[in-house]
MDTraj code that builds the backbone (N, CA, C; nanometers):
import mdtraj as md
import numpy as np

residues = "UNK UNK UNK UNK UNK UNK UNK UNK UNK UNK UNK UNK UNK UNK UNK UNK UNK UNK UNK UNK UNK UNK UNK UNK UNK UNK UNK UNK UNK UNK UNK UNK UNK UNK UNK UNK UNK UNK UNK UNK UNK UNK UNK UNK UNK UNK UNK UNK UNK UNK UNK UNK UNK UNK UNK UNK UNK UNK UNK UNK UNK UNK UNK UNK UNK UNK UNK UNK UNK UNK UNK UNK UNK UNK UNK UNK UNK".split()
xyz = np.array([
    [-3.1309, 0.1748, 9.4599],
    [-3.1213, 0.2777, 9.3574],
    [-3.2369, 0.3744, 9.3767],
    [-3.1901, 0.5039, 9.3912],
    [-3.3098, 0.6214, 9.4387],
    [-3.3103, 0.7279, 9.3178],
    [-3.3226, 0.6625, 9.1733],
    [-3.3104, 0.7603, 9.0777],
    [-3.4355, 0.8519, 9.0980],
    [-3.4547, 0.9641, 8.9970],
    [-3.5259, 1.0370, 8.9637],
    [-3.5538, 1.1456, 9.0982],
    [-3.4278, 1.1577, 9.1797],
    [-3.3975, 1.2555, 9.3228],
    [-3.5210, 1.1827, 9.3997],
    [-3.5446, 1.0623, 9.4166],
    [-3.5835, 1.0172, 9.5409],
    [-3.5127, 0.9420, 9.6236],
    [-3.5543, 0.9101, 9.7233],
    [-3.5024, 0.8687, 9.8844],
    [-3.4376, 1.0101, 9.9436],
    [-3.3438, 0.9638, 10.0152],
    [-3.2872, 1.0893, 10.0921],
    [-3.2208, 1.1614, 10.0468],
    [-3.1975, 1.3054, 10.0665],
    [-3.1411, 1.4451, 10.0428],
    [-3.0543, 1.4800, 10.0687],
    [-2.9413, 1.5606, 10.0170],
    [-2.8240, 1.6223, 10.1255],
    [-2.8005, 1.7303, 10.0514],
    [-2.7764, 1.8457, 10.1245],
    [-2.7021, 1.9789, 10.0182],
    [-2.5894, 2.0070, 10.0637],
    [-2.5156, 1.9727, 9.9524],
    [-2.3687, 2.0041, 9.9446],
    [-2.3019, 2.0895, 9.9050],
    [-2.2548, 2.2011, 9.9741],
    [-2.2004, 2.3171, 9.9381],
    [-2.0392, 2.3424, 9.9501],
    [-1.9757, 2.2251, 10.0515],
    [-1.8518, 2.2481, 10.0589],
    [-1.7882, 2.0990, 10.0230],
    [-1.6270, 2.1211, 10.0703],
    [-1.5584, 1.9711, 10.0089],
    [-1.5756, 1.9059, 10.1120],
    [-1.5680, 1.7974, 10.0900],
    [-1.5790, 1.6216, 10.1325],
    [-1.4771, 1.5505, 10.0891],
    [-1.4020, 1.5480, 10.2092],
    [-1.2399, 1.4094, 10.0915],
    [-1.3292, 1.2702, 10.1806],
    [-1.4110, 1.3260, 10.2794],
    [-1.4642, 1.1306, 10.2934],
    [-1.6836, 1.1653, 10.3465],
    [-1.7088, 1.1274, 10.2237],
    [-1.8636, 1.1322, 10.2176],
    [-1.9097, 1.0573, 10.3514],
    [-1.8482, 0.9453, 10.3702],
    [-1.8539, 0.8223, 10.5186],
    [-1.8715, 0.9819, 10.6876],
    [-1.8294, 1.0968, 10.6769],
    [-1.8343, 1.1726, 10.7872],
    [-1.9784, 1.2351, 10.7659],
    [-2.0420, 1.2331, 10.6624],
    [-2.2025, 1.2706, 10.6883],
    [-2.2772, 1.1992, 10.6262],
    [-2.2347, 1.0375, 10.6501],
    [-2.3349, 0.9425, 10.6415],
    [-2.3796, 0.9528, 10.4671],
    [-2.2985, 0.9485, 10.3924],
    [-2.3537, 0.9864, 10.2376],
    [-2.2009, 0.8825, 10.1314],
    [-2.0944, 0.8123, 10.2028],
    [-2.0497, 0.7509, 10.1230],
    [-2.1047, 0.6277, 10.0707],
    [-2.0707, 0.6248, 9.9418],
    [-2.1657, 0.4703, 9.8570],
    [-2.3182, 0.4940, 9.8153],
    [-2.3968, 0.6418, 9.8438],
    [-2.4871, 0.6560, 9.8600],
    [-2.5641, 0.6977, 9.7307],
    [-2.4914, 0.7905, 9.6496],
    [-2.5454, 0.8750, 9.5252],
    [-2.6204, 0.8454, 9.4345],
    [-2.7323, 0.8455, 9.4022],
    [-2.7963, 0.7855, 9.2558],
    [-2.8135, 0.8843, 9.2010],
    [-2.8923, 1.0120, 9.2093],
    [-2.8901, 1.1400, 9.1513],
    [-2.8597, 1.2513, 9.2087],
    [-2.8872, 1.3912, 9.1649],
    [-2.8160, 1.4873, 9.2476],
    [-2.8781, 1.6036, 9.1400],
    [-2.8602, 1.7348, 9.2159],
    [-2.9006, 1.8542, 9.1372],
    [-2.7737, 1.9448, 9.1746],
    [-2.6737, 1.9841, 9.0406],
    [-2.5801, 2.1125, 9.0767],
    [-2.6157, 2.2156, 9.1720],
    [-2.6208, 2.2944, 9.2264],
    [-2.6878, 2.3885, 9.2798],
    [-2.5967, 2.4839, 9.2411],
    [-2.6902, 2.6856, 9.2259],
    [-2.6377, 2.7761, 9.1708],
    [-2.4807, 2.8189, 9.1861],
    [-2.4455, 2.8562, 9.0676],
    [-2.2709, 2.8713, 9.0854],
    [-2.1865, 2.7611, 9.1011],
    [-2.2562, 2.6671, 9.1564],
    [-2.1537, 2.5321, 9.1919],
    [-2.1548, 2.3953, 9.1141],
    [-2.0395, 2.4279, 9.0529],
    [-2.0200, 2.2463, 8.9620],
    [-1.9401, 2.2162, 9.0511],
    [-1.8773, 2.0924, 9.0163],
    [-1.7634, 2.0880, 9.1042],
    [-1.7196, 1.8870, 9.0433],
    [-1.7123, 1.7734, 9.1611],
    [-1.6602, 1.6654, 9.0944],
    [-1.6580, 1.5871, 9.1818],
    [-1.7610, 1.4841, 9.1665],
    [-1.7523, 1.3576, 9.2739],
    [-1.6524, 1.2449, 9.2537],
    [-1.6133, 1.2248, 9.3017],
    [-1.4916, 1.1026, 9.3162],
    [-1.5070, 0.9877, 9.4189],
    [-1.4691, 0.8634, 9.3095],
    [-1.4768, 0.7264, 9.3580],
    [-1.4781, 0.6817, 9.4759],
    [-1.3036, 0.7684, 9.5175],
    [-1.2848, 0.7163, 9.6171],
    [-1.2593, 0.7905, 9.7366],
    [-1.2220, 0.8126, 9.8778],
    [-1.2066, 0.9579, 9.9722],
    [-1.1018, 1.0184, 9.8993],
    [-1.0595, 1.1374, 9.9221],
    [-1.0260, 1.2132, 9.9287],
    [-0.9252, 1.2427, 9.7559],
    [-1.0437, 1.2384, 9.6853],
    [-1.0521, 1.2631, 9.5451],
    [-0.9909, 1.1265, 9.4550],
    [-0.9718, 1.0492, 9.5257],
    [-0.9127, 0.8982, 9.4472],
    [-1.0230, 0.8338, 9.3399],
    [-0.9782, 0.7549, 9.2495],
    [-1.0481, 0.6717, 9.1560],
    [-1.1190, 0.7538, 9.0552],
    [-1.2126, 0.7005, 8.9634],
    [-1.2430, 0.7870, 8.9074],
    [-1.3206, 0.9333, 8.9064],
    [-1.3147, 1.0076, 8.8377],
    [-1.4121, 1.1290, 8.8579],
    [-1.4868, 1.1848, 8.7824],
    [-1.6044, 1.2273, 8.8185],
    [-1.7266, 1.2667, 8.7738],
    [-1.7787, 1.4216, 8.7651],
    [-1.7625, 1.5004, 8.6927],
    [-1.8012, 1.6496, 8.6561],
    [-1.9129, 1.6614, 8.6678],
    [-1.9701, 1.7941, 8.7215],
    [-2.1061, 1.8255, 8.7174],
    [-2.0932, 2.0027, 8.6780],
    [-2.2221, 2.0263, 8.6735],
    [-2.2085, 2.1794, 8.6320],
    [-2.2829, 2.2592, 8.7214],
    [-2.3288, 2.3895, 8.7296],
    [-2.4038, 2.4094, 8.7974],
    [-2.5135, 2.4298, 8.7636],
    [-2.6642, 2.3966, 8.7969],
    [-2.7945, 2.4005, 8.7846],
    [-2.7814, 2.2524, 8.6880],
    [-2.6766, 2.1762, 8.6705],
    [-2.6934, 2.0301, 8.5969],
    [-2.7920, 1.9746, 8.7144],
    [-2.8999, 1.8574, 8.5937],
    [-2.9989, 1.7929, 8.7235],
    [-2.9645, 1.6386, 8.6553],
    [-2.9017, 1.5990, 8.7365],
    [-2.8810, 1.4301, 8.7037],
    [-2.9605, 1.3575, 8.7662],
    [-3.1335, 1.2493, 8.7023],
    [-3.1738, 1.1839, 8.7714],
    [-3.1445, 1.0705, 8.7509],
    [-3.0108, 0.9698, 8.7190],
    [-2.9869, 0.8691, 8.7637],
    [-2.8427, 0.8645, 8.7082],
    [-2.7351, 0.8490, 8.8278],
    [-2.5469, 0.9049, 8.7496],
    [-2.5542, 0.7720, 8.6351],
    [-2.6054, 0.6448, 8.6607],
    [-2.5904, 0.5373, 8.5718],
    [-2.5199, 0.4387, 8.6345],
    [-2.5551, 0.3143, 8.5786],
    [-2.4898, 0.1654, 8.6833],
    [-2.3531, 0.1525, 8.7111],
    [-2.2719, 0.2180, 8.6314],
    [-2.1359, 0.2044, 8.6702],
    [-2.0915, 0.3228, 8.7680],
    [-2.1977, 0.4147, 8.7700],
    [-2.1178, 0.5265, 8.9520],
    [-2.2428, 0.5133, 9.0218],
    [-2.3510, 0.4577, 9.0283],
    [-2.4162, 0.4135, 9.1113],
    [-2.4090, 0.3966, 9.2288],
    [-2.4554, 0.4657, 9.3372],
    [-2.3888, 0.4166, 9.4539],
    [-2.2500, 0.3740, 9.4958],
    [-2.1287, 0.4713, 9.4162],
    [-2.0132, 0.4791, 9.4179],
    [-1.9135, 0.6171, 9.4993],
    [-1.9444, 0.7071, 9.5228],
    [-1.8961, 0.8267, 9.5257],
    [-1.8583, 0.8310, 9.6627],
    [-1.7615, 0.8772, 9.6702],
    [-1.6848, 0.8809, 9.8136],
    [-1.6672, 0.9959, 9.8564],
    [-1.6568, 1.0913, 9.7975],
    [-1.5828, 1.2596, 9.7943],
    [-1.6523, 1.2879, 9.7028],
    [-1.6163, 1.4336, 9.7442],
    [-1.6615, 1.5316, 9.6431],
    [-1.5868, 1.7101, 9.6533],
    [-1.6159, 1.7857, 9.5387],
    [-1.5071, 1.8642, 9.6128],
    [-1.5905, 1.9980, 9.4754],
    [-1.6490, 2.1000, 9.5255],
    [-1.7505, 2.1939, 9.4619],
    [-1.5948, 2.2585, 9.3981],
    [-1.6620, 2.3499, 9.2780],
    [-1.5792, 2.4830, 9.2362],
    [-1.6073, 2.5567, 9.3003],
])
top = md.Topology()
chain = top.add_chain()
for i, resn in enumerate(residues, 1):
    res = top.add_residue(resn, chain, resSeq=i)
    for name in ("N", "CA", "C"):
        top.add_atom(name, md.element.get_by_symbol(name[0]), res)
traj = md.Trajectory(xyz[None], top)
C-alpha cells in the first residue's frame, strides 16, 4: 500500500482497457486527476467490474481497502 502518492508514478492521459501493458495493473493506491481530466478506473480490463469516478484536479491519497490495488483499466473524459 503506497498511500499518500508514494512509491511509483505514472501519468495518465489516455485510455487503458488493460493497465497489465504499462506495468500498472493491480497497482493503484492513490492518484491525482490531472487538469481537464476526470475520467474512471475500472476493476477489471477493458472497463469490467466495478467503477470508480474521479474528477479533475481530485487528489485521492488512499482509493481505500476495498479498490486497493485493484484497477485494471481506466478510461479519461
Amino acid at each position: 500500500v503506497d498511500t499518500g502518492f508514494q512509491g511509483a508514478s505514472a501519468y495518465l492521459s489516455v485510455r487503458y482497457d488493460d493497465l497489465s501493458v504499462i506495468g500498472w495493473n493491480d497497482r493503484i493506491s492513490s492518484f491525482q486527476g490531472q487538469a481537464g481530466n476526470g475520467g474512471t478506473f475500472f476493476e477489471h480490463i477493458y472497463g469490467g467490474g466495478f467503477a470508480y469516478g474521479f474528477n479533475a484536479y481530485q487528489q485521492v491519497s488512499y482509493v481505500g481497502d476495498a479498490y486497493n490495488d485493484r484497477f485494471s483499466s481506466v478510461r479519461p473524459r
